[in-house]
N, C-alpha and C positions, 0 to 999 in steps of 0.2 A: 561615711563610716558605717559599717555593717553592727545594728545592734540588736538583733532578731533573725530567728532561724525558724524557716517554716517548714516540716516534715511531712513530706506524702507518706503512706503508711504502710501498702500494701506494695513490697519487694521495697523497701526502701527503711523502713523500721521492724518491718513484721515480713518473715519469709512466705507468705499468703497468696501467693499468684495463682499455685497448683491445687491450693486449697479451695479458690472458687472455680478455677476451672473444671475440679473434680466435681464440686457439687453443682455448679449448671447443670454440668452434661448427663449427672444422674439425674436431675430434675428433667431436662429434654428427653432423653433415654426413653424415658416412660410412654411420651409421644412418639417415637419414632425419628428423632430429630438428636442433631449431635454439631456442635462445633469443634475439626479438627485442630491439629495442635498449631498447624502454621498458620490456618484464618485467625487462632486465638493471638496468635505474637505479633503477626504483625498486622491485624484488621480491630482487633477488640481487647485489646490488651490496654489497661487502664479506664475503661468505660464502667459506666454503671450498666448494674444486669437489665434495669429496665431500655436503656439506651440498645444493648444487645439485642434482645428482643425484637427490639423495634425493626430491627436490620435484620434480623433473623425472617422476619413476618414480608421484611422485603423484596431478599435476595432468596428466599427456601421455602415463602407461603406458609409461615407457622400463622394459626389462627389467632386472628387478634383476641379471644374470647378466652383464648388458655395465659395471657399473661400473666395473670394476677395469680393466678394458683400455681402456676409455676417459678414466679419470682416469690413467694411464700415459701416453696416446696425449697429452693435454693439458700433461702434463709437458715432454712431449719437445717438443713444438711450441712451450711458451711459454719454454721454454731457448733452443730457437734462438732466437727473438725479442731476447730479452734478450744472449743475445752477437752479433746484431747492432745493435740499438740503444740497449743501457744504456751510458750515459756521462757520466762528470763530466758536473756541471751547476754552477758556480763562484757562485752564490749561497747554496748548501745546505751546500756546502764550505766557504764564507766565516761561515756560521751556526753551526755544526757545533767548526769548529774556537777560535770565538771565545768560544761558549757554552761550551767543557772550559778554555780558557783563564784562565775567571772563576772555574772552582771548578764550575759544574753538573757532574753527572752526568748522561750519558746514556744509553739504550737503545730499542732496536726491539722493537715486539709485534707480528707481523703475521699476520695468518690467511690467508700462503702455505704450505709447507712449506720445511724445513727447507736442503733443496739451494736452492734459489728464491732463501730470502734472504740465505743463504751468499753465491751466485752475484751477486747485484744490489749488497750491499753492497761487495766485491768491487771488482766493474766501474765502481759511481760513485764508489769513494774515500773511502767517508763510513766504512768499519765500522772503520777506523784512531780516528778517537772516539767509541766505545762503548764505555760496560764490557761489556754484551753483547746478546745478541740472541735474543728466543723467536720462536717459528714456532708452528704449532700442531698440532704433532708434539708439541712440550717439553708441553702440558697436555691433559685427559683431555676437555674442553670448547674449540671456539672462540666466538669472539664471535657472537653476542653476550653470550653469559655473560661473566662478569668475570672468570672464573679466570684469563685471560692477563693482564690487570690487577692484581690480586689478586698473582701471582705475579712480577710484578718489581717491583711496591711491595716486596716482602719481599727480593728478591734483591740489591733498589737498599740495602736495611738502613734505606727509611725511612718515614714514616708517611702515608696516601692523601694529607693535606691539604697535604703537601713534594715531592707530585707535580703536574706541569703534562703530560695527555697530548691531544697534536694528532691529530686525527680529520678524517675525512672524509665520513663517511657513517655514514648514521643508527645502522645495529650496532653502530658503535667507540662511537661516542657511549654507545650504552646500553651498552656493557661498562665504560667508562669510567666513566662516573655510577654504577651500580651498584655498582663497586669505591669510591667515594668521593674520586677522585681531582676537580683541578678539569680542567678542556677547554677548548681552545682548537682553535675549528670552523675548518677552511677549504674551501674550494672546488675548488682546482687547486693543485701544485706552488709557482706561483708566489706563493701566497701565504706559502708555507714563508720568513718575511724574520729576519735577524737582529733586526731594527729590531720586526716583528710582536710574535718571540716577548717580546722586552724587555716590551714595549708589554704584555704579556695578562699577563706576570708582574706588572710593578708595580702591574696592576689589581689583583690578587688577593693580593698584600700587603699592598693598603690598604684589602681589604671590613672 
């Protein structure tokens, strides 16, 4: 039986895709260096910016020496972003609060950092029902490895098959599956529905 819901954050609780994509690419910009929109969807979409980078220094010969000042420079830019336009979104809150209601446990895994999803849960209201939230600072691996997965199954106190984690793209998924847990795939924010998550739970109580 599914008694724990673990939440990827970015396009899955928080509309934030376009939001770091903006700001990378204003951070790379600077050097001469740009990720377009379809390497970003379907090559680096869900990745950490340091993970980026590193595929960037790859496949484009960005120098290893401008990392650090550009994944800074990317921080800064996608913070503005987010305290201009992260805000309650009353469906997620309606979800959210109805699913701690029933007895779920909940928590975020997300392969932002640490300040990022501080900051976003924060501003939409949602990190008032979570027991808590990893970033992927908290583990030595992001996704798509499973160890973010792996690590709030343990921290939730319950076992992969009593977790339900909603994903967005293809790395949560394999970090997900990989941990054992079951998933529940969406597309956009809006499919984040009370009625949704109901709906994937009682599936998967009744395999």
């Amino acid at each position: 039986m599914i008694k724990a819901i673990i939440f990827d954050m970015d396009g899955v609780l928080i509309d934030a895709k376009e939001w770091h994509y903006e700001a990378l690419n204003k951070a790379l910009g600077l050097f001469g260096y740009k990720i377009d929109r379809y390497d970003h969807l379907v090559t680096y979409d869900g990745l950490p910016t340091s993970k980026k980078l590193e595929m960037l220094t790859i496949e484009n010969g960005l120098p290893v020496e401008l990392h650090g000042f550009i994944n800074q420079l990317k921080q800064i830019y996608t913070m503005d972003m987010v305290y201009t336009l992260c805000k309650p979104f009353f469906p997620h809150e309606y979800a959210l609060s109805r699913l701690k209601a029933e007895g779920y446990q909940l928590a975020v895994a997300s392969n932002s950092i640490r300040s990022t999803v501080d900051l976003m849960m924060d501003k939409s209201k949602l990190g008032q029902y979570l027991e808590f939230s990893l970033s992927n600072q908290d583990v030595k691996y992001a996704k798509p490895d499973p160890e973010i997965y792996i690590t709030a199954v343990e921290k939730l106190g319950r076992s992969p098959d009593e977790c339900l984690v909603i994903e967005d793209n293809i790395n949560g998924i394999k970090a997900a599956t990989a941990a054992g847990t079951y998933v529940m795939k969406v597309d956009t924010i809006n499919d984040v529905t009370y009625t949704g998550i109901i709906n994937s739970i009682q599936i998967y109580n009744n395999v």
